[in-house]
Every structure is written in C-alpha cells, then in structure tokens.
LUMLO-888490 format. One line per 4 residues: number of its first residue (from 1); their letters; for each residue x, y, z of N, C-alpha, C. Coordinates in Angstrom, 3 decimals. Layout:
# residues N
NUM) A) X/Y/Z/X/Y/Z/X/Y/Z  ...
END
This chain:
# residues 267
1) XXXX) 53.605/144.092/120.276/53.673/142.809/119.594/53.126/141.730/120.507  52.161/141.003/119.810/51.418/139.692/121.336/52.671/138.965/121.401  53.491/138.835/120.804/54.446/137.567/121.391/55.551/138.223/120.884  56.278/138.731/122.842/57.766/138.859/122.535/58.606/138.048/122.172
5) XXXX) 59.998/138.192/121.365/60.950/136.944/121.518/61.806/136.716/122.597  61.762/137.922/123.580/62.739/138.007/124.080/62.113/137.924/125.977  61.693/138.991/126.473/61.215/139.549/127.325/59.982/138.414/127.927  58.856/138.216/127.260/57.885/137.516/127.463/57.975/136.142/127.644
9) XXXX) 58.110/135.528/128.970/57.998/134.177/129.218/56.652/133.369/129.449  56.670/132.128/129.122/55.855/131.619/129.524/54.950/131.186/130.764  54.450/131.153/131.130/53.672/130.804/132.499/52.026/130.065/132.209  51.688/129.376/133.301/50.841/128.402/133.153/49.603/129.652/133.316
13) XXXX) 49.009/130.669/133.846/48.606/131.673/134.134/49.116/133.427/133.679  48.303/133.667/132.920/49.091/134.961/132.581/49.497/135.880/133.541  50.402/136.443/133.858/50.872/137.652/135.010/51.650/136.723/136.436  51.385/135.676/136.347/51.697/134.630/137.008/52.956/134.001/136.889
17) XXXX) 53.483/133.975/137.588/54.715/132.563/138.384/55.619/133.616/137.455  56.417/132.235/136.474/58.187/132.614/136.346/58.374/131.313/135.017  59.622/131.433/133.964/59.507/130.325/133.353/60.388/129.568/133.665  60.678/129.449/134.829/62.005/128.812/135.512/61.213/128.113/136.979
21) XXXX) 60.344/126.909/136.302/59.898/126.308/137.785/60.143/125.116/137.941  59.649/124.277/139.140/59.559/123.006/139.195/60.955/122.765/139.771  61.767/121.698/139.672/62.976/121.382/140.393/64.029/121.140/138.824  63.500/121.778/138.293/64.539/122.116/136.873/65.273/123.715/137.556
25) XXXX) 64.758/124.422/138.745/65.064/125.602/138.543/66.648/126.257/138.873  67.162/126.503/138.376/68.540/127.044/138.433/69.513/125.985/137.043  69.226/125.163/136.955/69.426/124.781/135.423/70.149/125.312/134.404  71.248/125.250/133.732/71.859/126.091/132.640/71.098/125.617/131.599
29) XXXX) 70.606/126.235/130.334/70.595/125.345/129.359/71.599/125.229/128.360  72.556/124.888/128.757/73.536/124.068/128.180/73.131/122.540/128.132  72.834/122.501/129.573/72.962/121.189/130.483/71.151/120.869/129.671  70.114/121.642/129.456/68.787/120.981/128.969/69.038/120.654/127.928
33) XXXX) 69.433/121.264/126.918/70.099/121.416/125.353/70.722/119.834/125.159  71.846/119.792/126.096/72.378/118.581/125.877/71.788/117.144/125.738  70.710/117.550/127.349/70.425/115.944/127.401/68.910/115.973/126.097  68.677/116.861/125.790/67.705/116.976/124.600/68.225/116.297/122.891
37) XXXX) 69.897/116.840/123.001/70.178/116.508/122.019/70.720/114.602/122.203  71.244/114.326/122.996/71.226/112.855/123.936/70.107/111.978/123.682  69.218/112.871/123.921/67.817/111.985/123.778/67.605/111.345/122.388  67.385/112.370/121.552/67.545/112.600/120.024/68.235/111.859/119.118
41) XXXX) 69.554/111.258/119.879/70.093/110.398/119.123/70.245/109.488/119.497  70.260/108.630/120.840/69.629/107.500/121.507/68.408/106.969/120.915  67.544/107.473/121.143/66.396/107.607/120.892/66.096/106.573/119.225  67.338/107.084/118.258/67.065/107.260/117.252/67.922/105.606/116.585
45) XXXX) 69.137/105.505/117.913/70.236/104.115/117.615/69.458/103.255/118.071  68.578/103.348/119.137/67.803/102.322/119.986/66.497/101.932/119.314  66.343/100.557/118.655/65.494/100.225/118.313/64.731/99.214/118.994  64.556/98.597/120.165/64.093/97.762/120.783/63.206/98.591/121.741
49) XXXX) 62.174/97.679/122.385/61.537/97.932/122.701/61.787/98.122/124.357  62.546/97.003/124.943/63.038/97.610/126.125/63.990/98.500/126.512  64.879/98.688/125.372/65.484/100.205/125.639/65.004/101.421/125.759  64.038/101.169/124.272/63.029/102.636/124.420/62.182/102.749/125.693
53) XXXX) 61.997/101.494/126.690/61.037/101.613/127.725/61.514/102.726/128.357  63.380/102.173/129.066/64.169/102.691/130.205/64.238/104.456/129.283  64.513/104.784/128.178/64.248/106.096/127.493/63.189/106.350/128.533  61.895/106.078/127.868/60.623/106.964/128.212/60.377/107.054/129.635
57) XXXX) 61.124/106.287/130.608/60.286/106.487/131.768/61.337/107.683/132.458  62.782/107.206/132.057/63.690/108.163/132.329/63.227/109.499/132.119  62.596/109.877/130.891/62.231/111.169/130.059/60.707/111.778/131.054  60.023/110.751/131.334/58.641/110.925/131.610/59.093/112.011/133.379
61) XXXX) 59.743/111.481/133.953/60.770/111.448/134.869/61.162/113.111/135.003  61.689/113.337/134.262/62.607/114.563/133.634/61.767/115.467/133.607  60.168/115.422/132.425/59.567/116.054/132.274/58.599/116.331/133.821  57.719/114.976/134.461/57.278/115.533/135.330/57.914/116.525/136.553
65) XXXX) 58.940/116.834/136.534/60.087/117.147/137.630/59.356/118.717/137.516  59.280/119.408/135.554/59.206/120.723/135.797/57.666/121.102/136.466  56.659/120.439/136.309/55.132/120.341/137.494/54.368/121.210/136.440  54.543/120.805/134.888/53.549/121.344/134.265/52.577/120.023/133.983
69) XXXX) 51.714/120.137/134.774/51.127/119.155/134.555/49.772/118.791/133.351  49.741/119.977/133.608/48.566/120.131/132.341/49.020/120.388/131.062  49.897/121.203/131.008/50.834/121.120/129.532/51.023/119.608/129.130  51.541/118.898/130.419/52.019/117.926/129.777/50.474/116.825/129.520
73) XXXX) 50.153/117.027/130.501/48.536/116.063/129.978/48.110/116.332/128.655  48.204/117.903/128.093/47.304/118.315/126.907/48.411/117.443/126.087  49.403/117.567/125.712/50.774/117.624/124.842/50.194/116.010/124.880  50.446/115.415/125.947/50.231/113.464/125.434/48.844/113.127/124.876
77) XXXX) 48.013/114.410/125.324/46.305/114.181/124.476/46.385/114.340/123.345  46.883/115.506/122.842/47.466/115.697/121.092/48.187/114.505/120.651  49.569/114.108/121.280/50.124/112.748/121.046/49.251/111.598/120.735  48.585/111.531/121.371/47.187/109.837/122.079/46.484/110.290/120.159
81) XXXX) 46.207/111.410/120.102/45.078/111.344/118.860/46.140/110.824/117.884  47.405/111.426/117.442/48.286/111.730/116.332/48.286/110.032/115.977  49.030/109.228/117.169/48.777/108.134/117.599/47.336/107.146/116.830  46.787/107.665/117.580/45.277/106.890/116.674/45.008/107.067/115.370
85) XXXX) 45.301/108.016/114.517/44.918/108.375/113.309/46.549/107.870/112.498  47.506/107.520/113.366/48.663/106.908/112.597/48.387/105.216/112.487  47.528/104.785/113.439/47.350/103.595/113.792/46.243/102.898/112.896  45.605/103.961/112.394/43.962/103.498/112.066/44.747/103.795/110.439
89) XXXX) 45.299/104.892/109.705/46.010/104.622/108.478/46.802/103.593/108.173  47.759/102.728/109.283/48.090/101.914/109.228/47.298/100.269/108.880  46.319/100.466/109.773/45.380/99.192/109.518/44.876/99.332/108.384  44.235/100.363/108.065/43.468/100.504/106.419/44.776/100.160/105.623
93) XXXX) 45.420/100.559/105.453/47.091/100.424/104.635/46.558/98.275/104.629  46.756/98.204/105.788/47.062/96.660/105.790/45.670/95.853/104.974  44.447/96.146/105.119/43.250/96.007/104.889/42.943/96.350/102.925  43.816/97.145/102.892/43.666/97.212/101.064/45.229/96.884/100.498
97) XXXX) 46.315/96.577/101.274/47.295/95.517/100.513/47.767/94.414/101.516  47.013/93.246/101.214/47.293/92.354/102.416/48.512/91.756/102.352  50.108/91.997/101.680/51.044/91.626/101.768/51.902/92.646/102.865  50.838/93.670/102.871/51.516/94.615/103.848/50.695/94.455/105.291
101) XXXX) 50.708/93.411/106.319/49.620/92.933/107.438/50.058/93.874/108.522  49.067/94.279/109.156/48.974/95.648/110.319/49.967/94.936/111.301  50.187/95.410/112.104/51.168/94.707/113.198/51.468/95.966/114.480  50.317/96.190/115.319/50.587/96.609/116.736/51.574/96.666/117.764
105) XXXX) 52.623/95.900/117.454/53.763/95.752/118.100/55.370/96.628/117.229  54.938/96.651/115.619/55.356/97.506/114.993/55.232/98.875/115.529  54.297/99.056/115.926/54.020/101.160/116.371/54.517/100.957/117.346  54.815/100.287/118.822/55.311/100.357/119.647/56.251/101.342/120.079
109) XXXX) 57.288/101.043/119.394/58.948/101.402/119.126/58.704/103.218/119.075  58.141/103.285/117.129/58.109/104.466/116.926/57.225/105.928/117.492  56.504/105.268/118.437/55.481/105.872/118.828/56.114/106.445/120.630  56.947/105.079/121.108/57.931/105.831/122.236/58.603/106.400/121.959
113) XXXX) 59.608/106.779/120.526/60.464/107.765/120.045/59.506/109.081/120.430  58.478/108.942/119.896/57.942/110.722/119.597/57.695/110.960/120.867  57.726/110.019/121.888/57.005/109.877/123.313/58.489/110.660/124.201  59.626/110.122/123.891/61.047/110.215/124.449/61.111/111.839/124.297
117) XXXX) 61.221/112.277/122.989/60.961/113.373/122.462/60.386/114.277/122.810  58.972/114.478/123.029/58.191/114.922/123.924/58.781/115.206/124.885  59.294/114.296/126.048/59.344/114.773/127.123/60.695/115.129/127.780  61.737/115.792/126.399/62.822/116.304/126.592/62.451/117.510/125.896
121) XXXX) 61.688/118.165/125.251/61.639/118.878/124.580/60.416/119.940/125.511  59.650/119.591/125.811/58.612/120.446/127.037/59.464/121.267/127.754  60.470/120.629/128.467/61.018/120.961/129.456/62.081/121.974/128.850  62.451/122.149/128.287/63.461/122.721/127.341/62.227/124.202/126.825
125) XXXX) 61.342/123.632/126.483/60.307/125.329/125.745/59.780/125.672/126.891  59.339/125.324/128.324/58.415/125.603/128.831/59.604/126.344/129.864  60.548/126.079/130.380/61.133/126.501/131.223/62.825/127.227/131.144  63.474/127.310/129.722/64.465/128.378/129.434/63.941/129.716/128.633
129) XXXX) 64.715/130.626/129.476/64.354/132.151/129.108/64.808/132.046/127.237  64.379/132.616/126.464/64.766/132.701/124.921/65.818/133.034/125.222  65.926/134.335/125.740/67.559/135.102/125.532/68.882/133.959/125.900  68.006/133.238/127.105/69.341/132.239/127.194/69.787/131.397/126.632
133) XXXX) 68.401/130.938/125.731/68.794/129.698/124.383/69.596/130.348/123.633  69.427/131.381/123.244/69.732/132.144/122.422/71.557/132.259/122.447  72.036/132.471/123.643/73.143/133.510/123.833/74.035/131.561/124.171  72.997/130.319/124.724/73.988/129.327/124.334/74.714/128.744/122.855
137) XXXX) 72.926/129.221/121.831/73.101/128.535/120.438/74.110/129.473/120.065  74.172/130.933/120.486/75.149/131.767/119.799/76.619/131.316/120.051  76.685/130.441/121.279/77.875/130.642/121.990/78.361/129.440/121.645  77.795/128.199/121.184/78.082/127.023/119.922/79.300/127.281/118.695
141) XXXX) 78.794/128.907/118.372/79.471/129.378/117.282/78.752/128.936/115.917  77.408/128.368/115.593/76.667/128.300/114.760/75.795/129.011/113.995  75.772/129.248/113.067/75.679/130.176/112.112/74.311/130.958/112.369  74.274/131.960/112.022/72.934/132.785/112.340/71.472/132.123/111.811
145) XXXX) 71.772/131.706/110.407/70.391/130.993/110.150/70.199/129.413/110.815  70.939/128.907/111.586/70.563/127.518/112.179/69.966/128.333/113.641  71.067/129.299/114.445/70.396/128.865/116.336/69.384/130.332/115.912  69.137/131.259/114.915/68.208/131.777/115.366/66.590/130.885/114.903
149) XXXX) 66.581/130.123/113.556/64.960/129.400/113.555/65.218/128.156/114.672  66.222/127.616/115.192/66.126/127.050/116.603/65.420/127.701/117.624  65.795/128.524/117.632/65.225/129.373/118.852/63.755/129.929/118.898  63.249/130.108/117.483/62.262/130.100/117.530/61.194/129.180/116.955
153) XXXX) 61.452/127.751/116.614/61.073/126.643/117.394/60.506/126.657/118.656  61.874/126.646/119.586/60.987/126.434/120.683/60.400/127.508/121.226  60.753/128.587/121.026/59.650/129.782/121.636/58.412/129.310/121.043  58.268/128.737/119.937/56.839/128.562/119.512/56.273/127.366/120.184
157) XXXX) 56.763/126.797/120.828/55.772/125.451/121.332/54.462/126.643/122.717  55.317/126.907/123.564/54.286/127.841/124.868/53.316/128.911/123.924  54.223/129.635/122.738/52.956/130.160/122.278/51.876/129.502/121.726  51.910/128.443/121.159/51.187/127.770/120.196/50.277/127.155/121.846
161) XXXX) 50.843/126.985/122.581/49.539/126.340/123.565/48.714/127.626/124.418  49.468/128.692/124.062/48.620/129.767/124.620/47.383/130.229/123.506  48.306/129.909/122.042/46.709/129.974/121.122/46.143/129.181/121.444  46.525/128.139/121.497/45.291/126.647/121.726/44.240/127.445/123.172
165) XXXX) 44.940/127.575/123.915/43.982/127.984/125.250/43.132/129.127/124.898  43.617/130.238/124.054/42.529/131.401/123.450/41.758/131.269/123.000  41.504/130.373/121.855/40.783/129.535/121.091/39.586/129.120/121.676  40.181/127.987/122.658/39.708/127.038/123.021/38.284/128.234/123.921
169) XXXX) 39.078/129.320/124.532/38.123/129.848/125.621/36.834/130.592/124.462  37.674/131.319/123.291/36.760/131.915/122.097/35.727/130.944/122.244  35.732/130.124/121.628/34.438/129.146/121.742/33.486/128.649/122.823  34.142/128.774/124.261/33.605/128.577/124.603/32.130/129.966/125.216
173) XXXX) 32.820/131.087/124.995/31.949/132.334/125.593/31.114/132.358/123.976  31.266/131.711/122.976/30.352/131.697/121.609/29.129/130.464/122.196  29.680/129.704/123.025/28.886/128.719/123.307/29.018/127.177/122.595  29.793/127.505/122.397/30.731/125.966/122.037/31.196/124.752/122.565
177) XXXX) 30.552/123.628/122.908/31.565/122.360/123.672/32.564/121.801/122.608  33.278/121.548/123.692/34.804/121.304/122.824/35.164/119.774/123.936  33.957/119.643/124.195/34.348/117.601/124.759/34.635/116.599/123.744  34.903/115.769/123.827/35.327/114.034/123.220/34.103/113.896/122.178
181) XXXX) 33.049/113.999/123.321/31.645/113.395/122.304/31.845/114.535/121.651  31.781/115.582/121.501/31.036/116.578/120.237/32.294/116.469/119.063  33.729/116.199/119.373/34.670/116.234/118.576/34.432/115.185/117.843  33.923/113.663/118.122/33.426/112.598/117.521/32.375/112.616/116.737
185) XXXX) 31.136/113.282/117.419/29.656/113.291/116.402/30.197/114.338/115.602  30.443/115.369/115.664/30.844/116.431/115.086/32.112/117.309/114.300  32.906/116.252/113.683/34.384/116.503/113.727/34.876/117.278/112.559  33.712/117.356/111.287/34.015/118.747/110.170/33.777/120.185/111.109
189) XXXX) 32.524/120.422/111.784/32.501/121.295/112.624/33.618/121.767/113.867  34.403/120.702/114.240/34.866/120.734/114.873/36.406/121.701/114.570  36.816/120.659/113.249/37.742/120.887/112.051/37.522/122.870/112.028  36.386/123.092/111.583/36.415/124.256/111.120/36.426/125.388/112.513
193) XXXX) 36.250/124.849/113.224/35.459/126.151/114.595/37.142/126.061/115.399  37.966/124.721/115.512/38.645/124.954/116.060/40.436/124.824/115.574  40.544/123.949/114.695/41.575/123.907/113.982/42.441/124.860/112.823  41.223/125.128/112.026/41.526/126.073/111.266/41.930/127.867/112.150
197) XXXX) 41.171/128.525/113.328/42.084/129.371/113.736/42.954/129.088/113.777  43.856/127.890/114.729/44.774/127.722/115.138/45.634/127.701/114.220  45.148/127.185/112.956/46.329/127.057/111.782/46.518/128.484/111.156  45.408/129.315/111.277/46.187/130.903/110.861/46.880/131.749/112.320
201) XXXX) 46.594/131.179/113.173/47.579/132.291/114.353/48.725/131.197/114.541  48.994/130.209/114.024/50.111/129.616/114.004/51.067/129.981/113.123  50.663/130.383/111.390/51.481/131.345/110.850/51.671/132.652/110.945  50.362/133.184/111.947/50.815/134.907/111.821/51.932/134.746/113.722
205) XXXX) 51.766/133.662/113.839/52.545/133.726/115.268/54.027/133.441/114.873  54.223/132.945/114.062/55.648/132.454/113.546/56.400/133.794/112.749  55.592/134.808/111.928/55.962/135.738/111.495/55.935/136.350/112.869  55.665/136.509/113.399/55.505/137.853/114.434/57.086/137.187/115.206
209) XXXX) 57.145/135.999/115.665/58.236/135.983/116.272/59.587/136.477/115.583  59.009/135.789/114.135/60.641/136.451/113.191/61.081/138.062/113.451  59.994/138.876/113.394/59.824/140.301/113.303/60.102/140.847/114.509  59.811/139.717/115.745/60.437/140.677/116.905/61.841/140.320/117.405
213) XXXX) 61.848/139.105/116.637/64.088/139.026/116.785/64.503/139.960/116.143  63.868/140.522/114.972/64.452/141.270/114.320/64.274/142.828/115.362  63.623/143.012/115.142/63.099/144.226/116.570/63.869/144.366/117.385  64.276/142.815/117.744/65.447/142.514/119.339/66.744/143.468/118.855
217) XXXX) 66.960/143.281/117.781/68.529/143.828/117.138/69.047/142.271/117.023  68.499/140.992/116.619/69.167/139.935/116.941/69.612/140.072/115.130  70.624/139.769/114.275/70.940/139.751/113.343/72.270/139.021/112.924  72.885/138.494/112.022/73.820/137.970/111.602/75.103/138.694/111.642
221) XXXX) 76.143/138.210/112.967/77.047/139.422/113.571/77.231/140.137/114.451  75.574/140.387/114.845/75.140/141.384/115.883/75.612/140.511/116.994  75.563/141.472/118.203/75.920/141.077/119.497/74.951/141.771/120.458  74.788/141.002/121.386/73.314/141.234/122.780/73.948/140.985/123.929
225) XXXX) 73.737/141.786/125.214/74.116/141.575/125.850/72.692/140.430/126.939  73.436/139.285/127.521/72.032/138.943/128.476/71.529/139.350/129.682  70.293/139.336/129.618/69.677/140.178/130.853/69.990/139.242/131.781  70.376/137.738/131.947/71.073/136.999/133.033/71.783/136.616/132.233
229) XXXX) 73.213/136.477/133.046/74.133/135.499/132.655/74.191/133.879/133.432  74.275/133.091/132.340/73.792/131.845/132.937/75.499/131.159/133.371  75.052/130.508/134.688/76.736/129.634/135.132/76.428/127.891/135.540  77.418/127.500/134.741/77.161/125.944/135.191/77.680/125.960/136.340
233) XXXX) 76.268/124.697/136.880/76.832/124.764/138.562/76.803/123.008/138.223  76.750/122.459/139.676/77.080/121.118/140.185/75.882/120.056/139.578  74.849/120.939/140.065/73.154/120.592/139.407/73.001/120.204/137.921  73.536/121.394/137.138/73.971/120.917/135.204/74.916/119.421/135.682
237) XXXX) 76.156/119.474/136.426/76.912/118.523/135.707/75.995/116.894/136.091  75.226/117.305/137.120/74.694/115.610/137.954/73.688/115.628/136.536  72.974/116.474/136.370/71.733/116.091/135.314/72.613/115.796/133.964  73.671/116.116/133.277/74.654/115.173/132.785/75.149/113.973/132.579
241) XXXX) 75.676/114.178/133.503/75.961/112.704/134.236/74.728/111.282/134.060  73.706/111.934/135.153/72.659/111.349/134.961/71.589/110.844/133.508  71.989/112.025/132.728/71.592/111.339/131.283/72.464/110.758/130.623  73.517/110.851/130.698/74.260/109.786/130.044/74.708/108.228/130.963
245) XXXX) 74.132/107.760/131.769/73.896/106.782/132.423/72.830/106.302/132.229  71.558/106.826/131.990/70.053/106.605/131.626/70.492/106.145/129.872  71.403/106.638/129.170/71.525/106.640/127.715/72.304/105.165/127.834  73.205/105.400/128.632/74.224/103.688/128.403/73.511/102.915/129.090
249) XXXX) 72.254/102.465/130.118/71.489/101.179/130.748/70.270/101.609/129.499  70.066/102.500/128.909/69.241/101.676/127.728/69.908/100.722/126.457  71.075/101.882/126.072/71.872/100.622/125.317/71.716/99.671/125.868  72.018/98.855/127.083/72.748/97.949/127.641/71.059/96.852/127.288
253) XXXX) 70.422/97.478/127.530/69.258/96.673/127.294/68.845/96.583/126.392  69.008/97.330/125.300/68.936/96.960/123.801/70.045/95.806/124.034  70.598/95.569/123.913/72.184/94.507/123.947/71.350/93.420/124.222  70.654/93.561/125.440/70.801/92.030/126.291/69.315/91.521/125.988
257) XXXX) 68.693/92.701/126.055/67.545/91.874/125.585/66.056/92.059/124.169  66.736/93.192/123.926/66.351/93.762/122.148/66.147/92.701/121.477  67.521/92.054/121.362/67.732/91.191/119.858/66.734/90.031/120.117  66.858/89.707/121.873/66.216/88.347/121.940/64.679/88.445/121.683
261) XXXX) 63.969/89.688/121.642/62.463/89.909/121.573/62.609/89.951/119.947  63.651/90.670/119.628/63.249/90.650/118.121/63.005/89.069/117.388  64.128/88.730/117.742/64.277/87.318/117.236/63.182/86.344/117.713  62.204/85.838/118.465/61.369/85.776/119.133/60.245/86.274/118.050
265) XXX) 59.876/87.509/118.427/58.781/88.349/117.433/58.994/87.608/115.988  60.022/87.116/115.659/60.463/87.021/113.962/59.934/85.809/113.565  60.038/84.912/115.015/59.999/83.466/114.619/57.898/83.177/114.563
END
C-alpha cells in the first residue's frame, strides 16, 4: 500500500530522518492536540487585530521550532495564493455591488485565523506518529467515527505534500517549468498538467488511507496495542502552560486595545 496508516512516517527526504524532529521532540501529543485545539478556539473568540497579531507570532514561533522549513514555506505559498484569489473575489464582489465597498483591513483578521491555524496544525501532521494520535483520540473515549476520520485528516496533510512533490518532479523529467511566470502566462495549462493529478491522488490517497486502518485491525471496539507508549513529561506541561498564557495576553489585548481600533476604524 503507498501510504501506510500506521508504520510510515513522514520525513522531509524519503528513507531519511524520523517524524519526531526539531525541538518539538519528545512531546506527548496530548500536549500538541491541546494547544491545537486552544488555538482553534481563541483564534475563533478573538476578533481584533492585535490579538490575532500576539496569536500568529506565538504560532509562527511554535511552528518554526519543528525546522520544517520548506513545508512550511510551501504551506504559506499555497496560503499567499488562496489569499489573493480570496482578495481579488472580494474586490470584484465590491466593483459589481457598490453598497458592498472592498475593505483591506476587513481580510486582515480572517486571513491571520487561517494563518494561526496553519501553524498549529503543521506541527501536529508533520511530527506525531499516527498510532499515537490515534491511541490519544482513542483514549478521549470518542466514538470510532469522529478520532478515526481525525486521524486521517492529519495523516493526509504529509501525504498530500509528498503528492505535491511527485507531481511536481513528474513534470519536471516531462520537461515542464512549474515557475511563477509560466503559472501566470499559462495557468489553464498549468490547471491541467498540475492540479488536476493532484486532485485524483488526493482521492485515491484518502481511500487508500481508509483501507489501511482497516488493514491495521483499527475498527469500532477493536483494541491496538502501541508500538510506543507515550508519557507526559515536564516539557508537555511548560508547552501548556505556555499556550495558555500566549491565549490570555491575546485576550488581554483584544480588551485593551481591539475595541479602540475598532471604534476608530468605524468612525
């Protein structure tokens, strides 16, 4: 099967390293899980713009720690486009009903949410073993159909960038540039040579993962034993700690100085 659910970790290099790097390493994910789910709903109460700052840099923070650096460069390049083509629908929006006027300071906000997001969520797919997501969501006590398509969620983010990288190389031994300019002069071609694989090994990659939990013996009831058992140490409780202090000085700045930009912006 190309993509185990279980066994097969990610790595920046195939045959290479470990999915446990960077200074995330020894980490429970209890302790990633948490400040992921932290993020998520902060993220979501905080509507100002200087709260979401202290979010993103906190997060940016978090994420650079695990030293994927190119994951994370590609991941904010995908972001940067999603971004532009949300921005440029927006202006046309404003441009054919002018009671609805574009407003750049509007995307701000929502655009550091997906940004916050991002960079609690990398760190979480790129660097916990499945089995261990697995054996925490089990250990929640949540029902078989919620932590097992959780789990394979995030197993699918590292695969989905290992298609992107297959892809990407397919074309290039066809003789293909896949730069800025040719994606610009050229972007139905582009559409077709490079998007469309990705969108069929993205569904035959999502079946294949279902089929090898199932393979695993993972089932509704069933029980697995883990090939590590994971222990909270001192390290989980500080990165704890530490996100929920990063979560209450963003409140605190939504408080003190949110309302006054809003109000400001209004006038």
């Amino acid at each position: 099967m190309r993509a185990s659910f279980v066994n097969r970790e990610w790595t920046g290099k195939a045959g290479q390293g470990s999915a446990d790097t960077g200074n995330v390493v020894g980490l429970d994910v209890r302790s990633r899980m948490f400040v992921t789910l932290l993020a998520s709903v902060v993220t979501v109460i905080i509507s100002s713009f200087e709260g979401q700052a202290v979010l993103f840099v906190a997060s940016l923070i978090y994420a650079l720690s695990v030293r994927r650096f190119r994951a994370l460069a590609a991941a904010y390049a995908v972001m940067a486009i999603m971004m532009l083509v949300a921005a440029l629908c927006s202006w046309g929006i404003s441009r054919a009903v002018p009671s609805m006027p574009f407003s750049p300071e509007s995307l701000a906000v929502p655009f550091m949410r997906g940004a916050v997001m991002l960079n609690v969520v990398l760190p979480l797919a790129l660097t916990c073993r499945v089995q261990a997501l697995l054996t925490a969501l089990k250990g929640l006590r949540l029902p078989f159909c919620i932590y097992l398509p959780g789990a394979v969620m995030i197993r699918f983010i590292p695969t989905f960038m290992n298609d992107v990288k297959q892809v990407a190389e397919t074309l290039k031994i066809r003789g293909c540039r896949l730069g800025p300019g040719e994606m610009f002069r050229h972007p139905l071609m582009m559409l077709r040579l490079l998007f469309t694989p990705l969108l069929f090994r993205s569904l035959r990659t999502s079946e294949e993962l279902g089929i090898a939990a199932e393979l695993k013996g993972l089932e509704a009831g069933g029980k697995f034993v883990p090939f590590r058992v994971s222990s909270w140490t001192a390290r989980d409780t500080q990165l704890v700690v530490l996100a929920i202090v990063v979560a209450v000085s963003a409140f605190a700045c939504h408080l003190m100085w949110g309302d006054a930009s809003s109000m400001s912006a209004m006038r």
